[in-house]
N, C-alpha and C positions, 0 to 999 in steps of 0.2 A: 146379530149373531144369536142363536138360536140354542145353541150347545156348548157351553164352557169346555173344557180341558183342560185340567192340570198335572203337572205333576209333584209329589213330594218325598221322598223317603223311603222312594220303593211303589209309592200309592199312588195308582193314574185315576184322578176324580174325574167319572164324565159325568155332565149333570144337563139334564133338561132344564133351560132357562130362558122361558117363555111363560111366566108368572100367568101375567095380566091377561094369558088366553088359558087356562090352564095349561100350558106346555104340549099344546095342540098341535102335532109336528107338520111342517110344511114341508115343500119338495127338499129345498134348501137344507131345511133342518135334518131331514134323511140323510144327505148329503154327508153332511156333517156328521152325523153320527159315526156312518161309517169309517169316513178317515177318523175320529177316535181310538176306533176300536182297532185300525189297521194301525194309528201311531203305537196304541198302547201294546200291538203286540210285537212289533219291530223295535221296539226300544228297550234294548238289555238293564237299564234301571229299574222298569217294571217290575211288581214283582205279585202285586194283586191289584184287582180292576176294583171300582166301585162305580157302581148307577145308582144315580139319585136326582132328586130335582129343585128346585128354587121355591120358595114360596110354602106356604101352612094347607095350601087347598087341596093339590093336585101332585101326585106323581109325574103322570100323562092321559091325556085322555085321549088318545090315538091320532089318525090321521086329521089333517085341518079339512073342515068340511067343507069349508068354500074354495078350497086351492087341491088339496091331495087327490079327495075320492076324486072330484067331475075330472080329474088328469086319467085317474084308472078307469074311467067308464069309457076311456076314447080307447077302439080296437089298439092305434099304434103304441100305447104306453107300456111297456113292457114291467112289470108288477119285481121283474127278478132283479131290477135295480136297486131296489133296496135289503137285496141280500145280508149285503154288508153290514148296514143299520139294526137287521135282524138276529145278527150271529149264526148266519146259514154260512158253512161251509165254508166257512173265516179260520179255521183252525186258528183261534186263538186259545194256546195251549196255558192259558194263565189261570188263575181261578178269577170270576166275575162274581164279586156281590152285588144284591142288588138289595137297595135302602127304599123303601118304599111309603111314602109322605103324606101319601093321601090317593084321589080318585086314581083309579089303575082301571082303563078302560079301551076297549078295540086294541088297538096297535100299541098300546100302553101294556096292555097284559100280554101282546104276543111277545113283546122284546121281552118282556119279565122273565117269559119262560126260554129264552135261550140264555138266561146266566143259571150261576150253580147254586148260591145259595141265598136264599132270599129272607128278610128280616122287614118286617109288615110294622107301622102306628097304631094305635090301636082304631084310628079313626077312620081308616084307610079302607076304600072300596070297590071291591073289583065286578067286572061287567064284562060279556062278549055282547054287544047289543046288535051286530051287524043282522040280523038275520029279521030285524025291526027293521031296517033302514032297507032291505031288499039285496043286500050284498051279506060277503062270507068272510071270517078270518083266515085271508088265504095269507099271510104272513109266517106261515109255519107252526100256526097253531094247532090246522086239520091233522097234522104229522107226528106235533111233538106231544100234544095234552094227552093223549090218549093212551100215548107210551108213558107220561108219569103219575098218574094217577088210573085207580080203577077206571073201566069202562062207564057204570054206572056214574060215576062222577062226571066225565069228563060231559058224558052226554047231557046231563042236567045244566052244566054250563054252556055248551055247545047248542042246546035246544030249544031255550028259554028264554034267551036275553033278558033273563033276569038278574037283580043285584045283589051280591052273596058280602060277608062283612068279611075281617080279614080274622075273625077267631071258625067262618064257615070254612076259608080255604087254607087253615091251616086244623082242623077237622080231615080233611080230604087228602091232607100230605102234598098242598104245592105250595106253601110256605112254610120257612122252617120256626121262627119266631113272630110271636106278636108280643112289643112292645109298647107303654108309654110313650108318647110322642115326645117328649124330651130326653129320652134314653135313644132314638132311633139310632142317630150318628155316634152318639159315642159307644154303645154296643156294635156297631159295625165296624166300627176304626180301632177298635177293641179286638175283633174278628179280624180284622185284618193287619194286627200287627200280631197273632197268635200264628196267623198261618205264611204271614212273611217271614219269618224267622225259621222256617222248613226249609228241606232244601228243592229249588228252583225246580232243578232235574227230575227228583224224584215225582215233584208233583207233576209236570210237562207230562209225565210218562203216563201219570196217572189219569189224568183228564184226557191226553191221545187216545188211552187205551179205552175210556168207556164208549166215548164219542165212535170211535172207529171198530171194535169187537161187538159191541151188542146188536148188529145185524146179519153177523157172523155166520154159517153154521158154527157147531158145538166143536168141533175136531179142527177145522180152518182157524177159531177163534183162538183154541188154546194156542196153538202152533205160535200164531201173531201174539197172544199174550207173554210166551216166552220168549220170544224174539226182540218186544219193547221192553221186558222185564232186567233183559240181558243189557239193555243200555244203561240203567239205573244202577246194575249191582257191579258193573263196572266203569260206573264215573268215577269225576274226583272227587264231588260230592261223598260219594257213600267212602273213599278211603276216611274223606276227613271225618265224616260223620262215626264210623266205624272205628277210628283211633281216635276221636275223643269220649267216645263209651268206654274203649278200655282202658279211658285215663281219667275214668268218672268226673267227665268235663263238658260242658255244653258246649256243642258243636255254632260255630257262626260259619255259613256259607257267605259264599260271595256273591 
């Protein structure tokens, strides 16, 4: 097994756990990923995702070379099976951290970029190297980098396959923290016990509403953002949250 899975407290840990190859994802390991991220978002204890990985080396360093790619290079392998693995069109409406431990490379950096907020080692080193190898980051990277970060930026990763540290891509605005390697986890479970004690709903709302408005037009977008807004400020979340403000009380959702 290739991908841990736990659950604890609210907190779904997936972790890449393939040490001893640096957490080199195999078909399998796709696999897996995926039902992860489908358990963690069908499971009403959930309440924040976290990615991370096993071992001092490696986050991931993308697809396994001798098993993934030569699968992708055959016409009949359909690339849109690992959607799932990727966070395309998963509507997992959760918030996904992502803990990142070390190398963050190919397929390693595309999964990075479909979670929300991302907390980097300081050792830790990211890479699009495909365009060495004669292939592309078709993962959802051609889609997503370019929409989070400048132009300029994304191109210089996109163009170069060169190796950037994690205080260049957090310069650039696609990580949010660079931490000491022994603060990694407990700043992220820190992180994620700050934003699990929110309420569920209001976040759901909030995450549907980027993921699905921002290719909008302006007029069609607003309409859809008061129509999702409209579920938030009449849950039961927001009564409760809303009478325990006026009973200068902290609010505990369920």
């Amino acid at each position: 097994m290739g991908i841990a899975y736990e659950v604890s407290d609210g907190i779904a840990m997936v972790r890449f756990d393939r040490p001893d190859k640096l957490n080199a994802l195999t078909l399998a390991m796709y696999r897996e990923l995926g039902d992860a991220f489908i358990a963690a978002r069908e499971d009403s204890r959930v309440r924040v995702v976290i990615l991370t990985a096993s071992g001092q080396r490696a986050f991931c360093v993308g697809a396994d070379l001798g098993e993934s790619i030569p699968a992708l290079m055959e016409d009949r392998f359909d690339i849109s099976q690992w959607d799932d693995a990727h966070l395309k069109n998963l509507r997992l409406y959760k918030p996904v951290l992502c803990a990142i431990n070390g190398l963050c490379l190919g397929g390693g950096f595309e999964i990075m970029l479909g979670t929300d907020i991302r907390i980097a080692a300081e050792h830790a080193k990211f890479a699009l190297p495909e365009p060495s190898l004669g292939i592309v980051p078709a993962g959802g990277t051609l889609v997503r980098l370019v929409r989070q970060i400048p132009y300029a930026h994304a191109m210089e990763l996109l163009l170069t396959a060169n190796g950037f540290s994690a205080q260049d891509l957090l310069a650039k605005g696609l990580i949010n923290r660079v931490v000491p390697a022994a603060e990694l986890m407990p700043q992220t479970l820190a992180l994620a016990e700050r934003i699990k004690a929110l309420s569920p709903t209001a976040l759901a709302v909030v995450k549907e509403s980027v993921q699905r408005l921002v290719h909008l037009p302006e007029a069609e977008a607003f309409a859809e953002e008061a129509r999702l807004g409209q579920r938030a400020f009449t849950s039961a979340d927001a009564r409760l949250g809303l009478a325990a403000f006026a009973k200068k009380q902290t609010p505990v959702f369920d």
